[in-house]
Every structure is written in structure tokens, then in C-alpha cells.
PDB file with SEQRES, HELIX, SHEET and CRYST1 records, atoms N, CA, C and O in Angstrom:
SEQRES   1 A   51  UNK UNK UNK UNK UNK UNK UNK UNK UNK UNK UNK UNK UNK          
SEQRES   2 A   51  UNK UNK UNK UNK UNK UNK UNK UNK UNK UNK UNK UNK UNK          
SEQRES   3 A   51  UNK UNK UNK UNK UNK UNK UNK UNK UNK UNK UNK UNK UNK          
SEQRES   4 A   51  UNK UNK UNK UNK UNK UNK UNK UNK UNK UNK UNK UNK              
HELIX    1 AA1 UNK A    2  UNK A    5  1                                   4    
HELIX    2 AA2 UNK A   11  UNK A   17  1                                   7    
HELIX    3 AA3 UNK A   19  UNK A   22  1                                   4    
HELIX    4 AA4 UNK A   27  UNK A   36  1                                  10    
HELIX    5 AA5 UNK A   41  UNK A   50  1                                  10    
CRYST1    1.000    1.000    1.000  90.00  90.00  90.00 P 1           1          
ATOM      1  N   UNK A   1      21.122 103.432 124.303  1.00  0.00           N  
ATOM      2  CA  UNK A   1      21.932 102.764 123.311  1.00  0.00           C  
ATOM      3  C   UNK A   1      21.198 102.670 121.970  1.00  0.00           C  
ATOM      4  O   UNK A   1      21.690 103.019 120.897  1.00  0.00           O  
ATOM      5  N   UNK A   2      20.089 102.210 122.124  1.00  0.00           N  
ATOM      6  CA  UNK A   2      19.147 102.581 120.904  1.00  0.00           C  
ATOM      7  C   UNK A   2      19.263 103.551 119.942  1.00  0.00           C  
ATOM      8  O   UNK A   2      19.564 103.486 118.750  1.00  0.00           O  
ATOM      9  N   UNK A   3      18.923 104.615 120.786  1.00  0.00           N  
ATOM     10  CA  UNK A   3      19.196 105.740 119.741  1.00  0.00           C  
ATOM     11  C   UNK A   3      20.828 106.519 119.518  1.00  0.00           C  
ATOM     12  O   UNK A   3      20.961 107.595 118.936  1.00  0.00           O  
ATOM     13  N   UNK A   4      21.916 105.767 120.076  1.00  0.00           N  
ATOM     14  CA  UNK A   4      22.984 106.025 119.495  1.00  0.00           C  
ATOM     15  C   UNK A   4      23.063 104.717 118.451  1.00  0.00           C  
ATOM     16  O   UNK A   4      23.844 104.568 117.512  1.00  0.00           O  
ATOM     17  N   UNK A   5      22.191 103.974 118.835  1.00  0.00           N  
ATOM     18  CA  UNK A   5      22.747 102.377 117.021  1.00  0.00           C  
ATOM     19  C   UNK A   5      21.724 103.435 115.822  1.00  0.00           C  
ATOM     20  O   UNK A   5      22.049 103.365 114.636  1.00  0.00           O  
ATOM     21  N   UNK A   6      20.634 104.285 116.182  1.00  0.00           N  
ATOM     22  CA  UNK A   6      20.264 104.927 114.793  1.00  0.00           C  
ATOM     23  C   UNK A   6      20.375 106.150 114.286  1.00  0.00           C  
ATOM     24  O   UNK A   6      20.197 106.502 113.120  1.00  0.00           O  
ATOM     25  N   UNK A   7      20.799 107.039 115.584  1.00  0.00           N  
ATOM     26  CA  UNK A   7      21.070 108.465 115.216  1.00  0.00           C  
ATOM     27  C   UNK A   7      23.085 108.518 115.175  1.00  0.00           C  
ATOM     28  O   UNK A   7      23.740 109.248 114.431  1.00  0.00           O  
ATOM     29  N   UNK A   8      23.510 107.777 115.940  1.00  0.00           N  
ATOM     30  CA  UNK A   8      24.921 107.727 115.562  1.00  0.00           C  
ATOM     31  C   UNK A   8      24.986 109.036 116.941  1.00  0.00           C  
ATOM     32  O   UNK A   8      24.315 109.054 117.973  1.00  0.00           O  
ATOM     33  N   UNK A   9      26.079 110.068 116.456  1.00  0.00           N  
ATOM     34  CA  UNK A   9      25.990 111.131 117.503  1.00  0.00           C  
ATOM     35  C   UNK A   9      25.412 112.129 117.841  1.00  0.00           C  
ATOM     36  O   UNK A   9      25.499 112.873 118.818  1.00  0.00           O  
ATOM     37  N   UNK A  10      24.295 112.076 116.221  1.00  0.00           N  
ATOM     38  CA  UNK A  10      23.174 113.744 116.080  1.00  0.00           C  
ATOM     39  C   UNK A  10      22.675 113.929 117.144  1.00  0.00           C  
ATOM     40  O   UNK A  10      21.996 113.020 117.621  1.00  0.00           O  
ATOM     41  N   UNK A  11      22.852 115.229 117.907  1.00  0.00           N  
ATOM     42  CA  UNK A  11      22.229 115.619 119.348  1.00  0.00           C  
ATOM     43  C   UNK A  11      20.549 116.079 118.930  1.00  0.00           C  
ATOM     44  O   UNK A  11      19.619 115.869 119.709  1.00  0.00           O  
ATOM     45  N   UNK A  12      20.398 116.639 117.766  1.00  0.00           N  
ATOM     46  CA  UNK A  12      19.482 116.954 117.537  1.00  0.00           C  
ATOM     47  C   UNK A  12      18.070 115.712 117.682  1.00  0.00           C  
ATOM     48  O   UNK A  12      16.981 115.818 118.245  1.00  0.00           O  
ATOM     49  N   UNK A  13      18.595 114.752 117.024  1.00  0.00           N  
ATOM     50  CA  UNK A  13      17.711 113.402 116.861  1.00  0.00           C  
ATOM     51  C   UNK A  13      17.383 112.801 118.270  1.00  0.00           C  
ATOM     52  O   UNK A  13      16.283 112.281 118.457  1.00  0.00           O  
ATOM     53  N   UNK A  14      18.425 112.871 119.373  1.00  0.00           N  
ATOM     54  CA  UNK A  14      18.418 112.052 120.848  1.00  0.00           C  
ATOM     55  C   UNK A  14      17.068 113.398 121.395  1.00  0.00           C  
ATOM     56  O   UNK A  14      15.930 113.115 121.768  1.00  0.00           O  
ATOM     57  N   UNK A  15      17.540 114.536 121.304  1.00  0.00           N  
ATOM     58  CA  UNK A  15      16.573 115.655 121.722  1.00  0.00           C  
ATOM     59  C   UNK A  15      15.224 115.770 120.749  1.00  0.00           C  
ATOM     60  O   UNK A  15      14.389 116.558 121.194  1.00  0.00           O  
ATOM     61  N   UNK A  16      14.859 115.094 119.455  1.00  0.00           N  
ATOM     62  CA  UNK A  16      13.856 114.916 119.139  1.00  0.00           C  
ATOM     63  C   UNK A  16      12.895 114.085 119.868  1.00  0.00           C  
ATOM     64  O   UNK A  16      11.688 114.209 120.075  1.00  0.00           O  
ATOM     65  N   UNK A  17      14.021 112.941 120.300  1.00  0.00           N  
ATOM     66  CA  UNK A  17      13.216 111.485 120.584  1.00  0.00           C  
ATOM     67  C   UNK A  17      13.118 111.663 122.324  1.00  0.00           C  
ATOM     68  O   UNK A  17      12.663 110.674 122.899  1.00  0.00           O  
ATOM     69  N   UNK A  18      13.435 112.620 123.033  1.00  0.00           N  
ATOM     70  CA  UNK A  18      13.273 112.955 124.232  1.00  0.00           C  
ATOM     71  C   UNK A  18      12.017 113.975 124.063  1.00  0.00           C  
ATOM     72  O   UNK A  18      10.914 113.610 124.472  1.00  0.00           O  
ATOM     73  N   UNK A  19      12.125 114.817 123.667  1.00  0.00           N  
ATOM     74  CA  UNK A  19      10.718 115.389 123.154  1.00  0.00           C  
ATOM     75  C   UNK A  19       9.456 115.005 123.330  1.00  0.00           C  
ATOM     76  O   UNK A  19       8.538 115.430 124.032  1.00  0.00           O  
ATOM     77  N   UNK A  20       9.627 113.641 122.154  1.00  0.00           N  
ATOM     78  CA  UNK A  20       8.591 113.025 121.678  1.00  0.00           C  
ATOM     79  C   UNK A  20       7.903 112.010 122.838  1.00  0.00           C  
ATOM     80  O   UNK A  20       6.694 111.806 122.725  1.00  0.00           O  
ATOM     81  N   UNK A  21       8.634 111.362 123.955  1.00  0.00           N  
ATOM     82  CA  UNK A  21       8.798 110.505 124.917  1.00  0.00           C  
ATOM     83  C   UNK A  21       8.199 111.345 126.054  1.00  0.00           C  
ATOM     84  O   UNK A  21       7.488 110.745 126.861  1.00  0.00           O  
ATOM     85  N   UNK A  22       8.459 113.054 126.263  1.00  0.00           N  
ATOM     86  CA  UNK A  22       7.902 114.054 127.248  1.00  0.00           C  
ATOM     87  C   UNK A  22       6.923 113.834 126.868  1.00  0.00           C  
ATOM     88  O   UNK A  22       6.331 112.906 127.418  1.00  0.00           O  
ATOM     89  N   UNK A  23       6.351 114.442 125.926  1.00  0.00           N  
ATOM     90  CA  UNK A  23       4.871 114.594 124.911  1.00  0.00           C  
ATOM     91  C   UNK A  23       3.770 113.127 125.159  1.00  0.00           C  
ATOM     92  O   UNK A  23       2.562 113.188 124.932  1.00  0.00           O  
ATOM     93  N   UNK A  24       4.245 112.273 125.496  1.00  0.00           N  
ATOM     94  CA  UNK A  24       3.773 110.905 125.276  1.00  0.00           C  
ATOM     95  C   UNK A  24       3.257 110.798 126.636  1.00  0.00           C  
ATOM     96  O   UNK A  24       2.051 110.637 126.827  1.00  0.00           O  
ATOM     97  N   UNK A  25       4.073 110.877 127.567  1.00  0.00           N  
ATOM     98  CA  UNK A  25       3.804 110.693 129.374  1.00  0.00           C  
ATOM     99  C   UNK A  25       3.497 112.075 129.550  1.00  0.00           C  
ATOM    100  O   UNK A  25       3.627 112.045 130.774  1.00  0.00           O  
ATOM    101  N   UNK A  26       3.205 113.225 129.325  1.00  0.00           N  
ATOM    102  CA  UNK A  26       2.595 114.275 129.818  1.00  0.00           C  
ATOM    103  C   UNK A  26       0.673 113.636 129.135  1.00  0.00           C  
ATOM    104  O   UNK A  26      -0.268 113.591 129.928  1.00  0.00           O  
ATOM    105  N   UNK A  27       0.517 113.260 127.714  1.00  0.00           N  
ATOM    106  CA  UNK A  27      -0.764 113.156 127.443  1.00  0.00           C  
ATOM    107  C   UNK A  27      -1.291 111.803 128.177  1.00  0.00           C  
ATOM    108  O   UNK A  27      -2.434 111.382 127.999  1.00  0.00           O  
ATOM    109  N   UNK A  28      -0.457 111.243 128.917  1.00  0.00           N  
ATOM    110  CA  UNK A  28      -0.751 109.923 128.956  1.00  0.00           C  
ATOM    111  C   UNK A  28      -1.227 110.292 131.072  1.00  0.00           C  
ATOM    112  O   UNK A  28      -2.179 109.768 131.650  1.00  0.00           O  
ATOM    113  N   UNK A  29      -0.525 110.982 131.520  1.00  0.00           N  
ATOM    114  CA  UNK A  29      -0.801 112.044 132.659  1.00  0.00           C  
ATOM    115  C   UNK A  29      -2.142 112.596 132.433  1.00  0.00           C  
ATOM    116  O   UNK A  29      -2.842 112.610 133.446  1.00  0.00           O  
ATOM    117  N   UNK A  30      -2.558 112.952 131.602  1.00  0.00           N  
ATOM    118  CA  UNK A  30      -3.642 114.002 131.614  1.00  0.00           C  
ATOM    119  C   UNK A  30      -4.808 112.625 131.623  1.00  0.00           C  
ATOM    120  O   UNK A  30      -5.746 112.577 132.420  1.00  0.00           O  
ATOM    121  N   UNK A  31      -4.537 111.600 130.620  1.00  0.00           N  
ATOM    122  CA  UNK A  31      -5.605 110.704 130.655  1.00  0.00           C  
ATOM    123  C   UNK A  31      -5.886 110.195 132.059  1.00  0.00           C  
ATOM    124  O   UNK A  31      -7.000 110.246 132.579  1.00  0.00           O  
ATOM    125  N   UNK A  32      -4.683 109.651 132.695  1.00  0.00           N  
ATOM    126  CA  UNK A  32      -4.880 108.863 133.794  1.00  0.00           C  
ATOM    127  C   UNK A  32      -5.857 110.006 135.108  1.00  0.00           C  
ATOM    128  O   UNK A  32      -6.960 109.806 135.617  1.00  0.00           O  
ATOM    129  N   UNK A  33      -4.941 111.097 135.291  1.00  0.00           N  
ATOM    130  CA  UNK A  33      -5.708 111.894 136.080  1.00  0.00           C  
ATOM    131  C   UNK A  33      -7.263 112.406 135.528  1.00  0.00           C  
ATOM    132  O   UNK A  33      -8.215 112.700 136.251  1.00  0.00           O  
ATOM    133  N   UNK A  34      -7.227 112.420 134.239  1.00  0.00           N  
ATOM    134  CA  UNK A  34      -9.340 112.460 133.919  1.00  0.00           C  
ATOM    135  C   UNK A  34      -9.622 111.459 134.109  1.00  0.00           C  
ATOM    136  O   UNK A  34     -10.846 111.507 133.982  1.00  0.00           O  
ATOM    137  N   UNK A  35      -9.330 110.327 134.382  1.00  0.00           N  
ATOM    138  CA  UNK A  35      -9.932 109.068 134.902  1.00  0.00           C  
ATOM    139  C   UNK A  35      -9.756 108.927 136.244  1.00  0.00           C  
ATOM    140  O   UNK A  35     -10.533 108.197 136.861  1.00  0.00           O  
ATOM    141  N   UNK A  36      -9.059 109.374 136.689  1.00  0.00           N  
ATOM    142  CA  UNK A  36      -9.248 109.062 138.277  1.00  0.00           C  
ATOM    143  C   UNK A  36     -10.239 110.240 138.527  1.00  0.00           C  
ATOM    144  O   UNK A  36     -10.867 109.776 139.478  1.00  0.00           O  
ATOM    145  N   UNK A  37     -10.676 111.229 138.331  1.00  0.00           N  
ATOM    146  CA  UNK A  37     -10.958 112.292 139.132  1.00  0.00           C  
ATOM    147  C   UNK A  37     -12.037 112.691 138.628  1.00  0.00           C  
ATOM    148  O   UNK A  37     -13.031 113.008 139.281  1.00  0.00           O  
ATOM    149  N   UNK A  38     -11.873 112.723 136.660  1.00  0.00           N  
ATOM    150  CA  UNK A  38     -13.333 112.838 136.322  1.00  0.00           C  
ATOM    151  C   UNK A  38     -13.302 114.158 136.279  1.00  0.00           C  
ATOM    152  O   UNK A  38     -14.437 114.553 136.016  1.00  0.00           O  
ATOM    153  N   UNK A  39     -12.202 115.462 136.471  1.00  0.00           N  
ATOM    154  CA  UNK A  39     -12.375 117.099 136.093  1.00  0.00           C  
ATOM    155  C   UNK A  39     -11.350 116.832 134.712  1.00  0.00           C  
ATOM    156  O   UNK A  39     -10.355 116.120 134.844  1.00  0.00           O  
ATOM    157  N   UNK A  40     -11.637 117.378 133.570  1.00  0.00           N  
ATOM    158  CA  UNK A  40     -10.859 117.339 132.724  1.00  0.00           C  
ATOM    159  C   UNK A  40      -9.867 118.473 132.921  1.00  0.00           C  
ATOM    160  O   UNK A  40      -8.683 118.140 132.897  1.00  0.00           O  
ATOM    161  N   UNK A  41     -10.202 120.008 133.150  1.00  0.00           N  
ATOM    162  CA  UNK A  41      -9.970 120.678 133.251  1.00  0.00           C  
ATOM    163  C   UNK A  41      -8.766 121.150 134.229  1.00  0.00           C  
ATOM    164  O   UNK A  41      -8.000 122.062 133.917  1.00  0.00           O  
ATOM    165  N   UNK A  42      -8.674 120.332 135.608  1.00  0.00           N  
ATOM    166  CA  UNK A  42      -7.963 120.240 136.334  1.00  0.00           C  
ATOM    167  C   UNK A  42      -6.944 119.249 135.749  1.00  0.00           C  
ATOM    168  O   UNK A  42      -5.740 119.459 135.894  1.00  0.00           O  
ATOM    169  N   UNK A  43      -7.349 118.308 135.174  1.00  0.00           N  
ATOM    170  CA  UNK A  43      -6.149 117.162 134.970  1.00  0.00           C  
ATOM    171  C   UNK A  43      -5.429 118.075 134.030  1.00  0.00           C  
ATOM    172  O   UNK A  43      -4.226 118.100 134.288  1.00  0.00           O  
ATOM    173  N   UNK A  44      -5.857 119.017 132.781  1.00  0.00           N  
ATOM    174  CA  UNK A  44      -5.189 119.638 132.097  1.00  0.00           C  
ATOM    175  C   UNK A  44      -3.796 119.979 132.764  1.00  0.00           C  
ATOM    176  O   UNK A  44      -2.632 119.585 132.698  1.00  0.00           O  
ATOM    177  N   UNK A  45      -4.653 121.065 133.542  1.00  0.00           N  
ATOM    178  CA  UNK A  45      -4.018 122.152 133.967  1.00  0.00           C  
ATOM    179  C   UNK A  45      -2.651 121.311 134.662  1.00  0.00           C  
ATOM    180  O   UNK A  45      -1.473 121.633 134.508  1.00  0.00           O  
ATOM    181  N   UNK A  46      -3.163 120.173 135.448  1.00  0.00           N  
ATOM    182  CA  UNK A  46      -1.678 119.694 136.390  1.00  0.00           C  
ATOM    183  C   UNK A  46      -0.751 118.736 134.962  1.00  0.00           C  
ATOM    184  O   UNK A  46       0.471 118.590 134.942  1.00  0.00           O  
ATOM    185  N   UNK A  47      -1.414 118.370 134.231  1.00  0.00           N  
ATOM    186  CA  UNK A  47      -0.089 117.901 132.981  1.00  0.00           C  
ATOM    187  C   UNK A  47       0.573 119.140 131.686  1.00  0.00           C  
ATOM    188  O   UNK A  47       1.416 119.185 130.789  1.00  0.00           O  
ATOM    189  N   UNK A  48      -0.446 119.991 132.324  1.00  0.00           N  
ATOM    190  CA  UNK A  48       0.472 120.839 131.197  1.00  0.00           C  
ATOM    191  C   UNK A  48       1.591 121.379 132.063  1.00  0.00           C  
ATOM    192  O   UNK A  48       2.690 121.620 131.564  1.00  0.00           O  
ATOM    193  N   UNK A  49       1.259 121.638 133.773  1.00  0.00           N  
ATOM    194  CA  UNK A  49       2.492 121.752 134.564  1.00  0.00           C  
ATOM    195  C   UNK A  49       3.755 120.636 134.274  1.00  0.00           C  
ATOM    196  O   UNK A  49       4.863 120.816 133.769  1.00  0.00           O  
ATOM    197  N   UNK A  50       3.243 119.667 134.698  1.00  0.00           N  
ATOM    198  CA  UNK A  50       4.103 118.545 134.148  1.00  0.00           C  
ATOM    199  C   UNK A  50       4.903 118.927 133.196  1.00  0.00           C  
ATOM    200  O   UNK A  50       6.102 119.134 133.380  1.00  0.00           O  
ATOM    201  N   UNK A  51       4.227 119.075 131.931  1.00  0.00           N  
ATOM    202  CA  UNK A  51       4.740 119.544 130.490  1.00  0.00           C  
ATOM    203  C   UNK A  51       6.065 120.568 130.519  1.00  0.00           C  
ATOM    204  O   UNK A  51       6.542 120.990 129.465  1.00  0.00           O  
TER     205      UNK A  51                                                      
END                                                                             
């Protein structure tokens, strides 16, 4: 509902802000798994799957 009170019906803007929200929990994935595990390299690799 949010982003229909500021984008109105632009599909483009709802698919910006979905984007931006992927992008956010994929880097936020990569942190949590280099902290649990401590391989950066591996955590990459499984959030860019994610991605």
C-alpha cells in the first residue's frame, strides 16, 4: 500500500523498489553467512545464487 500512496500506478517505481529490497536481503545474506561460517568466498557464491 505504501508504494501505491507514492508511486500511484507506475509499474516501473513498485519494480524499482522490489529491486532495491532483493539487493538489500541478498547483501544482508552474504553478511550473515560470513559470520556464521567465516569463508567469505563461499557465502558469496551462495548469495549471489540467492541474487
Amino acid at each position: 500500500m505504501l508504494d501505491c500512496e507514492f508511486f500511484g500506478k507506475n509499474a516501473g517505481a513498485h519494480h524499482l523498489v522490489n529491486v532495491l529490497i532483493h539487493t538489500i536481503n541478498s547483501m544482508l545474506l552474504f553478511i550473515v553467512l560470513g559470520q556464521m561460517t567465516g569463508t567469505a568466498w563461499r557465502s558469496f557464491w551462495v548469495a549471489a545464487l540467492f541474487a
